[in-house]
C-alpha positions in Angstrom: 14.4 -16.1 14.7 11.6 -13.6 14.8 8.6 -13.6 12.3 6.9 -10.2 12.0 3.2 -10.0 9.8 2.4 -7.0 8.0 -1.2 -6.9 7.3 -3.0 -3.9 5.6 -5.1 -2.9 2.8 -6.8 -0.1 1.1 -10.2 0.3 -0.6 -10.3 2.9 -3.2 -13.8 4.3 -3.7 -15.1 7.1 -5.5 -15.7 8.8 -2.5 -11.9 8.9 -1.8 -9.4 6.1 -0.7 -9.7 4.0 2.8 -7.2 2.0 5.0 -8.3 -1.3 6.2 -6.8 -2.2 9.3 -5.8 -5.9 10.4 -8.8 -5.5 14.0 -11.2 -4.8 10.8 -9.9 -8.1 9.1 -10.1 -10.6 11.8 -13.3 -9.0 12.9 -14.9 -10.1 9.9 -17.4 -13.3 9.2 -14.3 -14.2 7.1 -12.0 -14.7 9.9 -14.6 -15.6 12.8 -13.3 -18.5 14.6 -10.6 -19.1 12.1 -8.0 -16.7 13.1 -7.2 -14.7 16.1 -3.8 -13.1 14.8 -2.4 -12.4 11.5 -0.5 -15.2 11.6 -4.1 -17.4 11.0 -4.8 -15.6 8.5 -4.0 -17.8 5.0 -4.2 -16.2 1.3 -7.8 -18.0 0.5 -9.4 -16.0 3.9 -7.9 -12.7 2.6 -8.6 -13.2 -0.8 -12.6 -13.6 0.7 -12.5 -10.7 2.5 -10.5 -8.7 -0.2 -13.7 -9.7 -2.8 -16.4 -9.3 0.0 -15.7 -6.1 0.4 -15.2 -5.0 -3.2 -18.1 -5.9 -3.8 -19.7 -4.3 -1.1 -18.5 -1.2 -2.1 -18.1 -1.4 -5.7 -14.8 -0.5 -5.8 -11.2 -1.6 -6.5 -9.6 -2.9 -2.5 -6.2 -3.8 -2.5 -5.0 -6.5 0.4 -1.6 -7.5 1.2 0.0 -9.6 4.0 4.2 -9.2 4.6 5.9 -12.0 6.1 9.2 -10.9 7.5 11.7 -13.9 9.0 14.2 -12.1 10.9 17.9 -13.4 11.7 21.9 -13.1 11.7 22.7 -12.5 7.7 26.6 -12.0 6.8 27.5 -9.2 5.6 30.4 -8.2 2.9 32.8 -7.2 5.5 32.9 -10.7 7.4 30.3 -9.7 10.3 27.0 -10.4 10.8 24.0 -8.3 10.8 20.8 -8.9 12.3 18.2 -8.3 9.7 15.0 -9.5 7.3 16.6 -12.7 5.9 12.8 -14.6 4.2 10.6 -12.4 3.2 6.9 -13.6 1.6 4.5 -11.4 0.5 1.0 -12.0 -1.3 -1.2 -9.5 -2.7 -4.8 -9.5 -4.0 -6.7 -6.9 -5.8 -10.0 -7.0 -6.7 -12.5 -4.6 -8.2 -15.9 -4.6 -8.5 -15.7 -8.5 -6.9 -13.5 -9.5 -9.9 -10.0 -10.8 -9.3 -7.4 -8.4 -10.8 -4.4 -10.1 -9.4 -4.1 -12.4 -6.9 -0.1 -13.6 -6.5 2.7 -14.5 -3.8 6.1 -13.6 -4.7 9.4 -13.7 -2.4 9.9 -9.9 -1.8 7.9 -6.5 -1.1 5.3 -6.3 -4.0 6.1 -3.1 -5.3 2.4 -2.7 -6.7 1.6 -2.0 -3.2 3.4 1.0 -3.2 0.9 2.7 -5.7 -1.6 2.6 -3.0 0.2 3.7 -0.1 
């Protein structure tokens, strides 16, 4: 099976809105030493760097990381398809430095799409 990691995130300022990249995220005091890929990176380091940088900009930032498990799922017609088959995403948002929502569910977060 394959595992594929989506990390991304936006900070929306008032001087317009701002990806934030994964390089960004494990370049970070947050992830120094910790992590090298996105794999490293658990919930309680994002949630940090998610805060840190609301608050350093004083502004709502949205982080997310996707967790795709990839593998042979049957499909209706008695074949087999090759295709996302555990999924895990977590999402934090914070504004201003205060937590907004910070939650893990077993599916794309559609609140994500709002920002993207």
């Amino acid at each position: 099976m394959e595992v594929e990691f989506n990390i991304a995130g936006r900070i929306l300022s008032k001087d317009g809105t701002r990806a934030i990249s994964l390089a960004e995220i494990l370049a970070s005091p947050v992830a120094a030493g910790a992590a090298n890929v996105a794999a490293d990176l658990t919930e309680d380091m994002l949630a940090a760097y998610c805060k840190a940088v609301s608050v350093q900009n004083s502004c709502k930032v949205y982080l997310w990381k996707d967790r795709e498990e990839y593998g042979n799922a049957n499909v209706f017609n008695g074949g087999s398809d090759y295709e996302v088959v555990n999924e895990i995403c977590f999402l934090c948002i914070y504004d201003c430095g205060n937590e907004v929502a910070r939650e893990t569910t077993d599916h794309w977060n559609e609140k994500i799409d709002a920002v993207i």
